[in-house]
C-alpha positions as CSV (number, residue, x, y, z in Angstrom):
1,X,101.1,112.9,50.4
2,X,105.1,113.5,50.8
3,X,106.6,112.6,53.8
4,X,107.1,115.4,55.7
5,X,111.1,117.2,55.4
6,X,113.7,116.9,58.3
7,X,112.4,121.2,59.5
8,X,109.5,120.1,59.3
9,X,109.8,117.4,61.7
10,X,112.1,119.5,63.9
11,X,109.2,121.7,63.9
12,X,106.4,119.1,64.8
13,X,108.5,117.7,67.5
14,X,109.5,121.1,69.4
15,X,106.1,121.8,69.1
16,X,105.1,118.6,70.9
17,X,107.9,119.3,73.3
18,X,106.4,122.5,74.1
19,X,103.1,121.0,74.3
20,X,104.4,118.6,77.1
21,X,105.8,121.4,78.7
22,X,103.2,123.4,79.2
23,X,101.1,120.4,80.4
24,X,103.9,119.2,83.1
25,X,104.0,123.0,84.3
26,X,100.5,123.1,84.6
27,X,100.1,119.9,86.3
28,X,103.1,120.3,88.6
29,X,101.8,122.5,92.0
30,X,98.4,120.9,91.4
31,X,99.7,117.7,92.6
32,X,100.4,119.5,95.9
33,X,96.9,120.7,96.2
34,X,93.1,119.1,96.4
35,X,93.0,118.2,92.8
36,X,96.1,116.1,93.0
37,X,94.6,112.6,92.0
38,X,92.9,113.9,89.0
39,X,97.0,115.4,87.7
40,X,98.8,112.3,88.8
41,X,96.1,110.3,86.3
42,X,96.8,113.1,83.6
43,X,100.4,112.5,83.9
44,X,100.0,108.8,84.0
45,X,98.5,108.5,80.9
46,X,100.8,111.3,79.7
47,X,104.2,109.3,80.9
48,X,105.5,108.6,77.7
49,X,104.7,111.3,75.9
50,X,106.6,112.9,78.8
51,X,109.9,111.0,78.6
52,X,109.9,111.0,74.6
53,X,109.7,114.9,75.4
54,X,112.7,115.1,77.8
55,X,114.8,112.7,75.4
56,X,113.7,115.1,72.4
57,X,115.0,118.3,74.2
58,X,118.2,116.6,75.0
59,X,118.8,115.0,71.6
60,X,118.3,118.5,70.0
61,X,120.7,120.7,73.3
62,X,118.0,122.3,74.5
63,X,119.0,122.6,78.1
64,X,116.1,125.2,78.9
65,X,113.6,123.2,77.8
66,X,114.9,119.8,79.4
67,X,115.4,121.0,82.2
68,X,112.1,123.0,83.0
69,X,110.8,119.7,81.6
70,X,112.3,117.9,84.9
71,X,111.7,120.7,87.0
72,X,108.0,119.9,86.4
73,X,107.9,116.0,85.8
74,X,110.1,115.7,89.3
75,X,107.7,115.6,91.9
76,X,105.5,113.2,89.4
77,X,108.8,111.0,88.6
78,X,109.0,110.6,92.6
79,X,105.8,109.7,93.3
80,X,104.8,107.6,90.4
81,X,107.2,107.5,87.5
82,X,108.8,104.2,86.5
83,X,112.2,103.4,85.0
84,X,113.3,106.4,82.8
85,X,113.8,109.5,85.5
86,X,117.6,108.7,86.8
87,X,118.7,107.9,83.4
88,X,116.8,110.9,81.4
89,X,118.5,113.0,84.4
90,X,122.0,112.3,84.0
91,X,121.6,113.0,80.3
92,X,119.8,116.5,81.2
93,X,122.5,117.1,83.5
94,X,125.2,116.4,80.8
95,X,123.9,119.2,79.0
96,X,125.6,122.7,79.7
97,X,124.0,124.6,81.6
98,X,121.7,127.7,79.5
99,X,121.8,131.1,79.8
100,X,120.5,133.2,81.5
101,X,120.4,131.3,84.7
102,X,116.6,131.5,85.5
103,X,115.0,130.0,88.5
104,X,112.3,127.7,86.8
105,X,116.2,127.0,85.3
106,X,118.2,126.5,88.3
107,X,115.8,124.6,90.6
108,X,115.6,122.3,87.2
109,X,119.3,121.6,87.5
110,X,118.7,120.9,91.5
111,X,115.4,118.4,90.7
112,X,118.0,116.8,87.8
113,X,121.1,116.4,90.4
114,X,118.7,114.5,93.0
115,X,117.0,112.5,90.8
116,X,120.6,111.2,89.0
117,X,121.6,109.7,91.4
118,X,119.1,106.6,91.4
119,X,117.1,107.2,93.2
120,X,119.7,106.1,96.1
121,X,120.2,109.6,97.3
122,X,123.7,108.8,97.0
123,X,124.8,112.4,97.5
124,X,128.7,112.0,96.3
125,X,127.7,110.9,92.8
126,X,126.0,114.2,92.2
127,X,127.7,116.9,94.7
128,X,129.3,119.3,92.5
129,X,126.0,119.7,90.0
130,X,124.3,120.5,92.8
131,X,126.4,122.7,95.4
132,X,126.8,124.9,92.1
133,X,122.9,124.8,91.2
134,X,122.3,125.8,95.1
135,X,124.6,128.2,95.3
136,X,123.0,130.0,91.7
137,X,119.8,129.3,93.1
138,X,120.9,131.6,96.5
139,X,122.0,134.2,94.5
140,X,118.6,134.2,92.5
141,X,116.0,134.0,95.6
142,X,115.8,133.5,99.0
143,X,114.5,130.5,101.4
144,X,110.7,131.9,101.4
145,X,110.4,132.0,97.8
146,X,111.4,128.2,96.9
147,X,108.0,126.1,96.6
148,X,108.9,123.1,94.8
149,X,109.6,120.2,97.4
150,X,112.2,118.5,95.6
151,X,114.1,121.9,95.7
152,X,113.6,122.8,99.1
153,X,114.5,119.5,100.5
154,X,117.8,119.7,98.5
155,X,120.2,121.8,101.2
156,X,119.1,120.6,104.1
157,X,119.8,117.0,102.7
158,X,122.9,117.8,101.9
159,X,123.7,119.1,105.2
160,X,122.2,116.5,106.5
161,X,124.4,113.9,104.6
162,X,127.2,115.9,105.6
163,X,125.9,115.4,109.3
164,X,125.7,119.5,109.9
165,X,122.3,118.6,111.3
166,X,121.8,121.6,113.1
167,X,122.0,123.8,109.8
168,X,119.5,121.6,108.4
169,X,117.2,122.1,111.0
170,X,117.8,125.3,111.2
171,X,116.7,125.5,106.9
172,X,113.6,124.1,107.5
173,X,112.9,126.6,110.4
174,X,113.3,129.0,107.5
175,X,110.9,127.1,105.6
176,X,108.2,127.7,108.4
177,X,108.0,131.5,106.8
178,X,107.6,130.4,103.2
179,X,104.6,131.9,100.8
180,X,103.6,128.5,99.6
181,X,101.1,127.2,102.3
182,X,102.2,123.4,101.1
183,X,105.9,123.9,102.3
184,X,104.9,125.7,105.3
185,X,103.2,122.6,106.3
186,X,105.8,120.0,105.2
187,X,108.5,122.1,106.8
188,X,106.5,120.5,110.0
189,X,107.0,117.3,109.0
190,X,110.8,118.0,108.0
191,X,111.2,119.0,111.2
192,X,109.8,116.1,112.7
193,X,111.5,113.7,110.6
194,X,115.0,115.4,111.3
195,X,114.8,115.5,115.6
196,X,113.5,111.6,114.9
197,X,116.8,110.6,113.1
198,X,118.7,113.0,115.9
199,X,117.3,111.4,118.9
200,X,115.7,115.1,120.0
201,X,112.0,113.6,120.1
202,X,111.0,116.7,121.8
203,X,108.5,118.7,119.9
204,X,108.8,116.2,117.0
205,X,105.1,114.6,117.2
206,X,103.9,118.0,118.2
207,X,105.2,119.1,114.5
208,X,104.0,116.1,113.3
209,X,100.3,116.8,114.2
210,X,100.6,120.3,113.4
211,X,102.1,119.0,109.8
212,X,99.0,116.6,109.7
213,X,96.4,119.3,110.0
214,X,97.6,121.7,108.1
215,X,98.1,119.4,105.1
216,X,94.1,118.0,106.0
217,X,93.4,121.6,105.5
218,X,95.1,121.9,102.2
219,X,93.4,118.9,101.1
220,X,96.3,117.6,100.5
221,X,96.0,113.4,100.8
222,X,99.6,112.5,99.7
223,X,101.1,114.4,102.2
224,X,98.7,113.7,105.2
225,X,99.7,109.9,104.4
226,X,103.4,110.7,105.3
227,X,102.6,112.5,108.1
228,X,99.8,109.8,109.3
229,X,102.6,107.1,108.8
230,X,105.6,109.5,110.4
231,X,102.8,109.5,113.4
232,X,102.9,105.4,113.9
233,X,106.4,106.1,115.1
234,X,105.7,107.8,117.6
235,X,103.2,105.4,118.8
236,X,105.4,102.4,118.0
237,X,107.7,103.9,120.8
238,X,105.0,103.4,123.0
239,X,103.5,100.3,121.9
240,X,100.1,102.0,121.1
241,X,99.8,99.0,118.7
242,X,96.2,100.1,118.0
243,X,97.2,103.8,117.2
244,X,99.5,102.3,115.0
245,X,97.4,100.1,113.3
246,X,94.8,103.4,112.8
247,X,97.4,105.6,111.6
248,X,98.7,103.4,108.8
249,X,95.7,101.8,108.2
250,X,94.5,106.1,106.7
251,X,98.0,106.0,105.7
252,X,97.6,103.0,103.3
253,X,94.0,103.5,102.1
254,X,94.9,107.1,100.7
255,X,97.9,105.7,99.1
256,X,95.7,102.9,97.4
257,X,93.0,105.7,96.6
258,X,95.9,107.7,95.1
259,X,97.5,104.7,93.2
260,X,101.0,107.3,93.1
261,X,103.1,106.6,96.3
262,X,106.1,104.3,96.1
263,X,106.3,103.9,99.0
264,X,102.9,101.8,99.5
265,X,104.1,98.8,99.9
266,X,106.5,100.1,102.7
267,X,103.9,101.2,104.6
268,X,101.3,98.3,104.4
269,X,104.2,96.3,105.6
270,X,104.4,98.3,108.7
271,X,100.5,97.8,109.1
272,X,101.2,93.9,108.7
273,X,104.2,94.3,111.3
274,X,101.4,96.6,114.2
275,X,99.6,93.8,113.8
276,X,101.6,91.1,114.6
277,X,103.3,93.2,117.4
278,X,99.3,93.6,119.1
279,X,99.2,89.6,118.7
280,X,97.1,89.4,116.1
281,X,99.8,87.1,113.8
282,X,97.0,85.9,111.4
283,X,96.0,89.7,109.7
284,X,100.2,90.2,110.0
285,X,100.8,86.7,107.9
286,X,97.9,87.8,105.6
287,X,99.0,91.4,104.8
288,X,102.7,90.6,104.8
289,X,101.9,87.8,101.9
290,X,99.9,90.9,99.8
291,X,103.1,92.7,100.2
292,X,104.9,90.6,98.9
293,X,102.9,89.6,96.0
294,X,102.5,93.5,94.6
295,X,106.6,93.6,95.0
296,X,106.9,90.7,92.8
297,X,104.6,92.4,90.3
298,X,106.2,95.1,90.4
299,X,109.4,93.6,89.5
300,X,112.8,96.0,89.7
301,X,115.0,96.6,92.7
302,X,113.4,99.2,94.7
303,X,115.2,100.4,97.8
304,X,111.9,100.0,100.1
305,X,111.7,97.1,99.0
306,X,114.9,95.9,101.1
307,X,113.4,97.4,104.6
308,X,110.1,95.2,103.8
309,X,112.1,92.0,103.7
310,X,113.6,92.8,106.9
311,X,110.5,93.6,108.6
312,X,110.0,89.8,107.6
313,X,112.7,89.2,109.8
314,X,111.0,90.4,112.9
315,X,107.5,88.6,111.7
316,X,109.7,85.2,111.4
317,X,110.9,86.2,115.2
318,X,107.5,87.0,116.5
319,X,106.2,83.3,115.3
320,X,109.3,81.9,117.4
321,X,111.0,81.2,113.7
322,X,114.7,82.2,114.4
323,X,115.9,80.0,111.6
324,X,113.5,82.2,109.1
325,X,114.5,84.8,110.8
326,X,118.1,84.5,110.4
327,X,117.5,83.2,106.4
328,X,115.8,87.1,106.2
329,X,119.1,88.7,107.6
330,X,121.1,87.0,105.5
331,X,119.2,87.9,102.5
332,X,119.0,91.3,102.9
333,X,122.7,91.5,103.8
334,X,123.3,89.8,99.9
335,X,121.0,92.7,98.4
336,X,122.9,95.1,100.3
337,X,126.4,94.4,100.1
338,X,127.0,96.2,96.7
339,X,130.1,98.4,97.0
340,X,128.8,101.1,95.2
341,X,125.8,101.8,97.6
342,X,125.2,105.0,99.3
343,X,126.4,105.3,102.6
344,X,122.9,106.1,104.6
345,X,122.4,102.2,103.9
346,X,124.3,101.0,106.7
347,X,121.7,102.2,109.0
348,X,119.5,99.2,107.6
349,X,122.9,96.7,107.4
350,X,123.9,97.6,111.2
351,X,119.9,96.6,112.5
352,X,120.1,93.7,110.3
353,X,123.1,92.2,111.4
354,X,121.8,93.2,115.0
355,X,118.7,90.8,113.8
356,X,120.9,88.2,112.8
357,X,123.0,88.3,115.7
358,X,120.5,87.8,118.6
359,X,118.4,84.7,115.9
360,X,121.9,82.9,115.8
361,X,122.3,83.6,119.5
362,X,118.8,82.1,119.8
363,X,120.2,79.0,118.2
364,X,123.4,78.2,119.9
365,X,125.7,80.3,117.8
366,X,126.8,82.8,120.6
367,X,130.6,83.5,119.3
368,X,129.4,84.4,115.6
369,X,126.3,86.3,117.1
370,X,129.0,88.8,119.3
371,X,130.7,88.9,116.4
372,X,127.9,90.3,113.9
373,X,127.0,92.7,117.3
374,X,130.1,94.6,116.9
375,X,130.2,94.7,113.0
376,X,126.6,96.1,114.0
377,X,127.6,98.7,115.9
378,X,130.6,99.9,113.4
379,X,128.1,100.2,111.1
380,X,125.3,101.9,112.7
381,X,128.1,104.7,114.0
382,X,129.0,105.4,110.9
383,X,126.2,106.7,109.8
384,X,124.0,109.8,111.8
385,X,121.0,108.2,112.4
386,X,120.2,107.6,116.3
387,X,117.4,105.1,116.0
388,X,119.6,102.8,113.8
389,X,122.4,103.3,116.8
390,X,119.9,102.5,119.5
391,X,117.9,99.7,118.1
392,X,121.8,97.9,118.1
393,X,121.8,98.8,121.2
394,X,119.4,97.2,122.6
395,X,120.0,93.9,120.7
396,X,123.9,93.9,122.9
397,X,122.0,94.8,126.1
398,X,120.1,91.5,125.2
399,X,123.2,89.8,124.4
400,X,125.1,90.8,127.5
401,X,122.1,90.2,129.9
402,X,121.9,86.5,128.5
403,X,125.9,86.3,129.4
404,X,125.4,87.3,132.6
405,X,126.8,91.1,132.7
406,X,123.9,92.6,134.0
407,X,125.0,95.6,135.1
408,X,126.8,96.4,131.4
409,X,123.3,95.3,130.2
410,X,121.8,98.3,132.4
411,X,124.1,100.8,131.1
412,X,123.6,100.0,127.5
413,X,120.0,99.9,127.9
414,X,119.9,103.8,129.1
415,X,122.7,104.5,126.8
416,X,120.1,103.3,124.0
417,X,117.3,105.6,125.6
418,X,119.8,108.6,125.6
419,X,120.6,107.8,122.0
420,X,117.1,107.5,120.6
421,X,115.8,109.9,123.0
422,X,112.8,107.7,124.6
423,X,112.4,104.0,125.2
424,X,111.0,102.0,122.5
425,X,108.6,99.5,123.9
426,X,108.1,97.9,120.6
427,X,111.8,96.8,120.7
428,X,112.1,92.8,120.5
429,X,115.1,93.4,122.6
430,X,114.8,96.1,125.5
431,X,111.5,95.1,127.2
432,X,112.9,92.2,128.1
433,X,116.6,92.5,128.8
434,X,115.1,95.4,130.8
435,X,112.9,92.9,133.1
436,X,116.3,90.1,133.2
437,X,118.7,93.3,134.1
438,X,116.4,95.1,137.2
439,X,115.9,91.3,138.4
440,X,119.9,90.4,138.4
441,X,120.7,93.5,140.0
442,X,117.7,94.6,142.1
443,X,115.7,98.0,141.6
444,X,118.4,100.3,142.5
445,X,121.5,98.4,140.9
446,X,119.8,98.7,137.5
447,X,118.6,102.2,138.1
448,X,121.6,103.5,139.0
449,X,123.4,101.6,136.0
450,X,120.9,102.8,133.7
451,X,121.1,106.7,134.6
452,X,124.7,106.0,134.4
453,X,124.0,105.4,130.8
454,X,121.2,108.2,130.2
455,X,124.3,110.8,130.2
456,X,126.5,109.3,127.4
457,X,126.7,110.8,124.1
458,X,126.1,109.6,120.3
459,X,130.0,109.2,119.7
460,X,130.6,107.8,123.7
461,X,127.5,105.4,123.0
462,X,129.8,103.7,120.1
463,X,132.7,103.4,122.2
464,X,130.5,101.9,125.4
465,X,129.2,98.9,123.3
466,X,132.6,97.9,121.2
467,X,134.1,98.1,124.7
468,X,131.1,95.9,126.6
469,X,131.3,94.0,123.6
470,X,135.1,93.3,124.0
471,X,135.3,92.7,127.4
């Protein structure tokens, strides 16, 4: 039998591009629904078939197709994909653009933009792509009518990035009013998410739980896991260790059921780190060595992967460990000192040179330990986050307390509470720099500093610590 001609193969491999097509679209909002784990096993097995469809459309310019292509496999690539997504993105996005300008179209060019950039969310790699594809996409439809999640969570991270977090709240608000019953209920858990990074806790775990139920109602596991690990934060505040523990113990089991979230082994790390904060350092050492074996077997460079090994740090410091505790700074600081990294990651540099500061103070090294405190708070105010800000924080309070400025201690302490917006009582630092300050300076000396401190702002609570720290 002849080999079959170059149309003909054309023709066999559109066809199988189309094929692939219509099985990504079909598979897509199913993943958001009660039949999810069945679709994320169909486009498991499917993966390559997948990928060899994307890189088809692109070798032969067909922008519509690729990019409808992405539109669908997004959510999937998130999830579960491995390797190919950033790199079959940035060729997609290469393409010009089709015509007409459809939405299935223009939210593919918004999926392509995020997932380019590595993954990292390092917005200024891909910012014109995507302002242009959200602007087209404004033009097309309004907020209630988006329902894919990658697309709706594409302004308000912008905005976000851009630190207009107001507008972004103010987005997912929006959101609340959208058809799609999934986003309605994820919109909670934007929300949530958002005042936790702004220091406005109030409300957040009231849209947590209402995020939680709704998505129990939809059936939807993946997304209860978020929300059920989102929830642990709140209880880590508190130091409802046991909460914790229940919360990410669901959290874990559904992502294990599942066998699709990335960030598993993020989460199971957590559960090993609730353990070892309610005293129980045997299940902690036990689940934080299963972490680390899957990440190993895993292989790659994932960016969870980076927070895990710091929450080694603070297992190292709970066993009395400062040395290993100081070793796990220092590595993460190597992994993260790549100049090309987004910017969000000096929220996780400015707590881990906090770490590393208050484990070399623990040995002796008091100068270099200052030193890494203010580098600490540099970073952390560079970026918006308020727990990052706070949890540095706290580790100067500690620092001061143990010099003997009490009273600076105080201040910084309710400075920290302003800043995050409660007290965490999981904190390795506060609780007990706390205890130290109110005992140097009596009941109502460390009240009154500390109130002092409750009134500061985010940009005042920068300048308070470089100045305590300088003085």
């Amino acid at each position: 039998m002849p080999l079959p001609g170059a149309a003909e193969d054309t023709a066999a491999r559109d066809a199988f591009a189309a094929h692939c097509l219509e099985v990504a679209e079909h598979a897509d909002p199913r993943l958001r629904t009660r039949a999810q784990a069945r679709w994320f096993r169909v486009l498991a097995a499917e993966q390559d078939n997948m990928n060899a469809a994307v890189r088809w459309a692109v070798a032969r310019g067909d922008a519509a197709t690729a990019l409808r292509l992405v539109r669908a496999l997004g959510y999937y690539w998130v999830q579960r994909g491995q390797g190919e997504a950033d790199t079959l993105c940035r060729a997609v996005l290469a393409l010009p653009p089709p015509e007409p300008l459809t939405q299935p179209i223009v939210e593919g060019r918004i999926v392509c933009a995020l997932l380019a950039a590595g993954w990292s969310w390092d917005i200024d790699s891909i910012r014109a792509p995507l302002t242009e594809a959200l602007a087209a996409l404004e033009r097309l439809v309004g907020p209630q009518d988006v329902t894919h999640p990658l697309v709706a969570m594409a302004e308000p991270l912008l905005m976000q990035y851009d630190g207009a977090a107001d507008q972004a709240e103010q987005q997912y608000q929006r959101y609340l009013a959208a058809r799609d019953p999934w986003l309605r209920a994820m919109s909670q858990l934007y929300l949530s998410s958002s005042r936790i990074s702004r220091g406005r806790l109030d409300g957040a775990e009231a849209h947590c739980r209402a995020a939680l139920a709704e998505l129990r109602a939809l059936g939807e596991q993946w997304g209860a896991a978020v929300a059920l690990a989102q929830l642990a934060e709140f209880s880590d505040l508190r130091a409802d260790h046991a909460a914790s523990i229940a919360a990410l113990t669901e959290a874990a089991a559904i992502g294990r059921e599942l066998g699709v979230w990335g960030d598993l082994t993020y989460v199971e790390a957590r559960l090993a780190l609730s353990y070892a904060r309610a005293g129980d350092s045997g299940r902690a050492r036990a689940g934080y060595a299963l972490v680390e074996q899957t990440m190993r077997a895993r292989g790659g460079d994932v960016d969870t992967d980076r927070w895990v090994a710091f929450m080694r740090a603070e297992l190292a410091w709970r066993e009395g460990d400062y040395a290993a505790a100081a070793r796990c700074c220092e590595d993460v600081l190597a992994a993260t000192r790549a100049p090309n990294l987004a910017r969000w990651w000096q929220a996780l540099r400015a707590q881990v040179k906090a770490r590393l500061a208050m484990a070399l103070e623990r040995q002796g090294d008091t100068r270099r330990g200052r030193a890494l405190l203010a580098e600490a708070v540099d970073a952390a105010g560079s970026w918006f986050e308020h727990p990052a800000l706070a949890a540095v924080l706290d580790a100067c309070a500690a620092h001061l307390v143990n010099q003997g400025d009490a009273a600076c201690a105080a201040r910084l302490l309710g400075v920290a509470h302003a800043v995050r917006g409660a007290v965490d009582q999981s904190s390795l630092d506060a609780p007990a720099a706390r205890d130290a300050a109110r005992q140097a300076l009596g009941p109502a000396g460390f009240d009154a500093a500390y109130a002092a401190g409750l009134g500061r702002s985010y940009a005042s609570a920068v300048s308070d610590a470089r100045q305590a720290l300088a003085g």
